[in-house]
N, C-alpha and C positions, 0 to 999 in steps of 0.2 A: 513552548506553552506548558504550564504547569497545571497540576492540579486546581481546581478554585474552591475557594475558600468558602463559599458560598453553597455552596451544595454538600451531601454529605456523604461523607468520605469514611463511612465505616469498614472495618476488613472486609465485611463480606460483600458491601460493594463491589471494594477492589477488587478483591479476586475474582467475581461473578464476570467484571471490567474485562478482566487479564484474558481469565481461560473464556469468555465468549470470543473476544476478540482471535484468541488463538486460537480455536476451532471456527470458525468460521474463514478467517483465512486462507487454514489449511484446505478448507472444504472448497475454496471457490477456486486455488490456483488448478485444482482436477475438473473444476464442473467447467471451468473457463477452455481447459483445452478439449475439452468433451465437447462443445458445442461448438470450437472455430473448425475441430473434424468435419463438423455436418454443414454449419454455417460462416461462412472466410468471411462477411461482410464485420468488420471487428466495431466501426463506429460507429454504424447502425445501430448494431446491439448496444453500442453504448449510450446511446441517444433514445434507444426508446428504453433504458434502464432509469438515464437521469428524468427524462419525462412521469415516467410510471411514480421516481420518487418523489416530484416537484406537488402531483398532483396527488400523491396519499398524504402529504404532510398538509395541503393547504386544505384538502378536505377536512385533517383532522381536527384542525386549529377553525373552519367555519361550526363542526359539529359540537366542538368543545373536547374535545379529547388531548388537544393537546395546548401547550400553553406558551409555545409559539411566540413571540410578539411576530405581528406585519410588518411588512417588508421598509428598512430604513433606506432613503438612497444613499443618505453619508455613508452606514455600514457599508452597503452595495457598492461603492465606488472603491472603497478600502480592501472589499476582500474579492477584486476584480480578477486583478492579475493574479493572486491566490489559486481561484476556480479555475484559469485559465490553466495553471501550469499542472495542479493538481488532474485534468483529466486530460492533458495532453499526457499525463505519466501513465495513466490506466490506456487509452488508446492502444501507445505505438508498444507495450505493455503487453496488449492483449491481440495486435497483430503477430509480435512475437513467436506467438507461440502455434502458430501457422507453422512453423520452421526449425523451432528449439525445443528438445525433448525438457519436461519437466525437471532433471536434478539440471541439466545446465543454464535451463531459465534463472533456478534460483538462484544458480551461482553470480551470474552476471548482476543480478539484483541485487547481491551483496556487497558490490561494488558502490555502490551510491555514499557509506563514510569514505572510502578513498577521495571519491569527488567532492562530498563535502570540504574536506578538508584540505582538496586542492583551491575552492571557492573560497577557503577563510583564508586562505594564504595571502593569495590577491585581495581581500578586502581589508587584510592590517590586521588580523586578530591572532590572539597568539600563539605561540606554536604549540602544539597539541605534545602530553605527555609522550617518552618511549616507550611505555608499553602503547599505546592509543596507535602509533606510528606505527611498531612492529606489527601490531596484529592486519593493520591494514594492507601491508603490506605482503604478508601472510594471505588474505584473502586475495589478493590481486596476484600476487605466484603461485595460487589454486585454480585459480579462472585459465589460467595461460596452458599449465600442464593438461588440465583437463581438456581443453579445445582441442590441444596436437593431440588426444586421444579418442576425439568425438568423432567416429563415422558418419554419422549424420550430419557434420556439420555443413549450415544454410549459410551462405554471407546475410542475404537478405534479415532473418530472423535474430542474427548474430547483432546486426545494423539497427534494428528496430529496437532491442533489449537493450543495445548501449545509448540508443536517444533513449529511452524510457528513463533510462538508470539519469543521463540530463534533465528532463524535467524536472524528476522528482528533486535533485539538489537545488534546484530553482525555489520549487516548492517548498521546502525545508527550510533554505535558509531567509528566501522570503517574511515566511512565518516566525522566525524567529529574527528580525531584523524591525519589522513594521508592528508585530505584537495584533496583527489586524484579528488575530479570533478571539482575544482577551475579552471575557465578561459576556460570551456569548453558550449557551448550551450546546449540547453535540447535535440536539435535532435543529436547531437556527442555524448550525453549522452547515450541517449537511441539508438542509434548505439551499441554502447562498448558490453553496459548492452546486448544486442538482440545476437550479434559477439558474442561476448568470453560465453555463455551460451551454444552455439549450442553442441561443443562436450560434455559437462558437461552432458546435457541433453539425447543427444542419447546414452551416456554410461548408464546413468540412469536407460532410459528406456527398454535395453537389462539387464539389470542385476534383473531390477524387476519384467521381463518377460511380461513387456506387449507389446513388440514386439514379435512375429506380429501379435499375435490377434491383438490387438486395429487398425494394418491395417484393417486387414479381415471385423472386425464392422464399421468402417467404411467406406470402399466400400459397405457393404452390406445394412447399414443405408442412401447411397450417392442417392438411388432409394427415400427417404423418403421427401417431397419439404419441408413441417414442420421443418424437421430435419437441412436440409440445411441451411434454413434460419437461424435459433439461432445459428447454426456452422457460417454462415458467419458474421451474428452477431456478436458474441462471436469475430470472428478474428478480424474484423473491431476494437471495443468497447478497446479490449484490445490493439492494438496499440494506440489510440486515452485517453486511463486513462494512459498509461505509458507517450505519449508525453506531458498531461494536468497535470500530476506531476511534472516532472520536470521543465516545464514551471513555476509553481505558485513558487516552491521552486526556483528557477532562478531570474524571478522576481519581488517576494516580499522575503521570506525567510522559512530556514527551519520551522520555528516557524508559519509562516502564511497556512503551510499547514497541520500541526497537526491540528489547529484548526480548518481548515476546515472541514478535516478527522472526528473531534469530533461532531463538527453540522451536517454534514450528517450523522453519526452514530447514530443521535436522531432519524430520518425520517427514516431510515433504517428498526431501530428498532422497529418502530411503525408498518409500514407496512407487515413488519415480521409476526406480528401475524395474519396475512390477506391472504397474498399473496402465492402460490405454499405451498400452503398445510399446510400452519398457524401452531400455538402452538396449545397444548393442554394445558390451562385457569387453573394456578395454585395460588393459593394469594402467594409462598414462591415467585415462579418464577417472577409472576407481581411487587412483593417489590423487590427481588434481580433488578432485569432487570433498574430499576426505580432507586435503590439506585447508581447501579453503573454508568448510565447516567448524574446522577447528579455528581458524582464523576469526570465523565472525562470534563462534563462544568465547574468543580471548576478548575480541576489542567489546562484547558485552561487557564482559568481567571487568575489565580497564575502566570501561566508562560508569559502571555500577559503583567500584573503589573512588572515583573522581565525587563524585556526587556525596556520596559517604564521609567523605575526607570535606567535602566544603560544609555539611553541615553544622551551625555550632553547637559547641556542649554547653549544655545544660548546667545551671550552677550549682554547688551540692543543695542548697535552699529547696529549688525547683525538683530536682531529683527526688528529694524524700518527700515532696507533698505527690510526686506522681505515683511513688511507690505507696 
């Protein structure tokens, strides 16, 4: 999904685009394992996240604040399986980190071009540059070293973080296969995405039984002010990362927000070993962690040169009336 042309796309958009979306990310993968600490129910939290957003965007759009169109079924049916796989990836995402310390959450999450690009293989598209190849590769022999150095390592969380790293290639290539969010803004997006999640989710959550405990805890945690606030945090943070994504991918494009993803997964990373209960200090882990960072700034860069290289020049004509 690219930029649209229709909206305006000044630098200071962009950048406002870029660095919201990149802070706010960073901020959520710490607020996210900050509250699975206190609160394990992970779809819950995710259900009354997409609720809280379903119902601040249709109020804004009744009051006039936002300019919204209502709800199309054709869009709705188009961007179905979209919604679906995109918060199957935030879910088993965000049970993950019940069990994986933050610098190797994001390592595994950097795995998702690997899978891409096992996904275009099997669908006939073509084979991806070597540097695009190398670097991927590079990340996925960061991911390995660093496991055999991980103390902590959870199967469970380990299992969760690689279906996440699945969905989301679903979701990716989906979207760029069917074009289903073309011509739509990032609040209509992140409407669809919030709407058509709601039953998916509460089916979810009765069938994995964490209804109704996960009520019962929290009402019983609602007495807690601490508590409260990373809950209302958390709700806040996560309407606010879903709106500053599709914004930056809106626009600037899909590709400018990979990369962002990748730069704040360096900082992420870093802080990881510090923050809510650090690593435990392994040389395998510190080299894996390190190699596969360096892996995911290579296949940025790779994919940044691809992009650059398909655009066309400019005729000298056109050049001197822009200069």
């Amino acid at each position: 999904m690219e930029g649209r042309a229709d909206i305006d796309t000044s630098p200071f958009l962009s950048l406002f685009a870029a660095l919201s979306y990149g802070g706010a990310s960073m901020a959520m993968v710490f607020i996210n394992k900050a509250i699975i600490m206190q609160y394990a129910y992970s779809m819950t939290l995710l259900t009354v996240q997409q609720l809280a957003t379903t119902a601040l965007i249709h109020m804004g759009r009744v009051v006039g604040y936002s300019k919204a169109r209502p709800v199309n079924m054709e869009t709705a049916k188009k961007l179905l399986w979209v919604s679906l796989f995109y918060n199957a990836n935030v879910a088993f995402a965000l049970a993950s980190l019940k069990g994986v310390n933050i610098p190797m959450y994001i390592a595994i999450k950097r795995l998702t071009p690997l899978a891409v690009l096992v996904a275009g293989h099997f669908s006939g598209k073509k084979r991806p540059s070597r540097q695009v190849s190398l670097s991927v590769l590079l990340i996925a022999t960061g991911v390995l070293i660093a496991a055999l150095g991980d103390f902590s390592f959870d199967l469970f969380g380990y299992g969760m973080a690689l279906t996440s790293v699945f969905f989301q290639t679903m979701y990716l290539v989906l979207v760029e296969k069917s074009g289903a969010e073309d011509g739509l803004s990032s609040v209509e997006i992140m409407f669809y995405n919030s709407f058509l999640s709601i039953p998916f989710l509460v089916l979810l959550i009765l069938v994995t039984g964490e209804f109704p405990n996960s009520l019962s805890l929290l009402l019983a945690k609602s007495t807690s002010f601490s508590f409260l606030m990373i809950f209302v945090v958390s709700m806040v943070m996560g309407i606010v990362l879903n709106f500053t994504m599709f914004l930056c991918t809106v626009v600037n494009s899909a590709l400018t927000t990979t990369i962002v993803g990748v730069l704040k997964g360096v900082g992420s990373t870093t802080l990881g070993f510090f923050v809510l209960g650090g690593v435990e200090v392994h040389a395998l882990n510190v080299t894996g962690l390190a190699i596969n960072t360096a892996g995911g700034v290579w296949y940025s860069y790779a994919k940044y040169q691809e992009k650059k290289s398909k655009q066309p020049k400019l005729s000298p004509d056109l050049e001197a009336h822009r200069r």
